[in-house]
C-alpha positions as CSV (number, residue, x, y, z in Angstrom):
1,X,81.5,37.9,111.9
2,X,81.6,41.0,109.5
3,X,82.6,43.2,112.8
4,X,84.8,40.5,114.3
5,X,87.4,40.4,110.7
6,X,87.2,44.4,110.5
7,X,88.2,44.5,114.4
8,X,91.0,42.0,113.3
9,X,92.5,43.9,110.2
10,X,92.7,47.1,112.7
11,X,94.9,45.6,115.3
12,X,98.3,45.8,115.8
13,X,99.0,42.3,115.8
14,X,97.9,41.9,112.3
15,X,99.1,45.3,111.0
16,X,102.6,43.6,112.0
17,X,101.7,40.1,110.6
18,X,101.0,42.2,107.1
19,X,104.5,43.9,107.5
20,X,106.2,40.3,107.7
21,X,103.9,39.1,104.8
22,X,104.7,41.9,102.4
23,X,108.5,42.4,103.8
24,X,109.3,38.5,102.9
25,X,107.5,38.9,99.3
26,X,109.7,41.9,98.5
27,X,112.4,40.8,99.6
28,X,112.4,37.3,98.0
29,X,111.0,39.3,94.4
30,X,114.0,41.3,94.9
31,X,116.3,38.4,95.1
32,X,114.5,36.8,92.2
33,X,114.3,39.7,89.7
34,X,117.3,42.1,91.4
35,X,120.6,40.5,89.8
36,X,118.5,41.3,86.6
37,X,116.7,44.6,87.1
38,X,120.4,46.4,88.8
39,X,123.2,44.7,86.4
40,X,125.3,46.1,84.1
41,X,124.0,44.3,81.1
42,X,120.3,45.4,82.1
43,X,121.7,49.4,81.8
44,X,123.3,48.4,78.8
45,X,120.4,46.9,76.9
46,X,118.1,49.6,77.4
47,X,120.6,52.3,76.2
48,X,121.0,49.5,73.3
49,X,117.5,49.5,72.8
50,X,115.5,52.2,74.3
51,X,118.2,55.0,74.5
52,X,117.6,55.4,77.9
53,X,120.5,55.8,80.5
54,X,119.2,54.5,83.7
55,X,120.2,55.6,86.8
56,X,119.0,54.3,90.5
57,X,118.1,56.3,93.5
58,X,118.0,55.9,97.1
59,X,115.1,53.3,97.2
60,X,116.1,51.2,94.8
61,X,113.8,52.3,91.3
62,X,115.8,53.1,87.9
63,X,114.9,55.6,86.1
64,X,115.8,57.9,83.0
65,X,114.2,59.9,80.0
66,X,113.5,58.2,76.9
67,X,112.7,60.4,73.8
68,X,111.8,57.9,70.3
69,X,112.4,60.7,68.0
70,X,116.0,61.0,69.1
71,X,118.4,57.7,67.6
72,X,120.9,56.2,69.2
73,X,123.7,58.5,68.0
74,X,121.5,61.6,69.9
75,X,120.1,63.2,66.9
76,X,116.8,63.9,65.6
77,X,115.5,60.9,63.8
78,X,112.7,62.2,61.4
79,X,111.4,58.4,60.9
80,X,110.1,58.0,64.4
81,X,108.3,61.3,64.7
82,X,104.8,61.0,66.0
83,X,102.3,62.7,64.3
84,X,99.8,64.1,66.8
85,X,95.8,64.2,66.1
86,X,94.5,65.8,69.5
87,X,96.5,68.7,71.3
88,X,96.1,67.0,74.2
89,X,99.3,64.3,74.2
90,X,96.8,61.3,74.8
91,X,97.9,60.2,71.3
92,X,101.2,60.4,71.9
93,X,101.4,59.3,75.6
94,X,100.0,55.9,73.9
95,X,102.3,55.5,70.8
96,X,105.1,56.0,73.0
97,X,104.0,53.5,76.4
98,X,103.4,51.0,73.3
99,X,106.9,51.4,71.3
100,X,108.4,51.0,75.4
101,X,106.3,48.0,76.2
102,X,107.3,46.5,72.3
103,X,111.1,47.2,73.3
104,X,110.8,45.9,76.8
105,X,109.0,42.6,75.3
106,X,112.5,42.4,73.6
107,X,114.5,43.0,76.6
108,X,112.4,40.5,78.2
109,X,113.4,38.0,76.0
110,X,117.0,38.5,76.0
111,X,116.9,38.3,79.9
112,X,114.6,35.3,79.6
113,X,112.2,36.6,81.8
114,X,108.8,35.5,81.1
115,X,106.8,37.2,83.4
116,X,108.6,40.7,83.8
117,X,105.3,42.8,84.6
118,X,104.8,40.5,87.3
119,X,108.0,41.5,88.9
120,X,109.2,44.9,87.9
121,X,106.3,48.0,87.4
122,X,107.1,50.7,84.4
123,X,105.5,54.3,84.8
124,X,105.8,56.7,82.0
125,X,105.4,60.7,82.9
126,X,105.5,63.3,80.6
127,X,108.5,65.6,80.9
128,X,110.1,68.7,79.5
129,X,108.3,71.0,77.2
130,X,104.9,69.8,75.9
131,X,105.9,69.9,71.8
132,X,108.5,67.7,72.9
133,X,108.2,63.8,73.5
134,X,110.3,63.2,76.3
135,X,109.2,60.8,78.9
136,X,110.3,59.8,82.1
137,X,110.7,56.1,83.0
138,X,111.1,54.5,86.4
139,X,111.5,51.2,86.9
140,X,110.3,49.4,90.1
141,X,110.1,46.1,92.0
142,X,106.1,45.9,92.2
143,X,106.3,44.7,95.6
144,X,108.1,47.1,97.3
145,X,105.3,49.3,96.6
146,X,102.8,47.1,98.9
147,X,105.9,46.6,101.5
148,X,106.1,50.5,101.6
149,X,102.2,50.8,102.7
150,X,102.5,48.0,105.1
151,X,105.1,49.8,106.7
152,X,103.5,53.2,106.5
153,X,100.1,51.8,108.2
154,X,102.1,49.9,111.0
155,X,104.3,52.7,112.2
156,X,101.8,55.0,111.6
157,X,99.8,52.4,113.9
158,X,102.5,52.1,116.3
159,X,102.2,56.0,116.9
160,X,99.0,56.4,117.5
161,X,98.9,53.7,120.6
162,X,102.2,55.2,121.5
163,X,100.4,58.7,121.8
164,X,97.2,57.2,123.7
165,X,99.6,54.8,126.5
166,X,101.4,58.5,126.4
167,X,98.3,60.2,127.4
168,X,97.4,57.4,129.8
169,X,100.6,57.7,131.6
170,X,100.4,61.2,131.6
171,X,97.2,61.2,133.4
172,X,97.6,58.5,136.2
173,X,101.3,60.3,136.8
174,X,99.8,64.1,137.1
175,X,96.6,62.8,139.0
């Protein structure tokens, strides 16, 4: 039986059933949370309360660089500095992911979406110079993660039994 649902998962057929699956979850996320996550008011509320001017690329994530020592005017606010223990930015990388969770919690409330983290994914990276806490923040439709694999394995699928029918028509046609 074990054999039989490992053969299944490898096929074609189901490597395109798990596209449709995955494509219809993203796309109906994206309907749900996408009038949200792309509007104006969205961009404005995050430069509001995050400082962060969000801009989108060609797959659809926002992103920008947040910095809590700088206030919303762009200058140095001494009152947020973060006061490192270890050289090693784990401190900080935590203090900051927590003051951007606690302002998103906010943001999350004023769009009055309860379950935000089900829907939209936040990763935090590290940017500029590393005595400086700038952080890079993209903003993605969880799903469209899982849609992108689906589609990677299927095509990539696709190729490889176009490559071997290749090969089989190359051989009866030469021979």
């Amino acid at each position: 039986m074990r054999a039989l649902k490992w053969l299944w998962k490898h096929t074609i057929f189901y490597q395109f059933y798990d596209l449709c699956v995955s494509a219809n979850e993203y796309f109906s996320d994206k309907d749900l949370i996408g009038d949200t996550l792309y509007s104006d008011a969205f961009k404005i509320v995050m430069k509001k309360y995050l400082n962060l001017n969000l801009k989108k690329d060609w797959i659809g994530r926002l992103y920008g660089v947040v910095n809590p020592n700088i206030d919303k005017d762009g200058h140095f606010d001494a009152s947020n500095m973060i006061i490192e223990i270890d050289g090693d930015n784990t401190n900080t990388n935590e203090w900051v992911k927590a003051w951007a969770y606690k302002q998103l919690r906010l943001v999350a409330q004023l769009f009055k979406i309860e379950k935000l983290y089900d829907y939209i994914n936040v990763e935090f990276t590290h940017v500029g110079p590393e005595n400086f806490d700038n952080y890079l923040m993209v903003f993605d439709i969880v799903s469209r993660k899982v849609f992108v694999d689906s589609t990677k394995r299927f095509f990539s699928h696709l190729i490889v039994l176009a490559a071997i029918a290749g090969a089989i028509c190359a051989y009866i046609f030469l021979n």
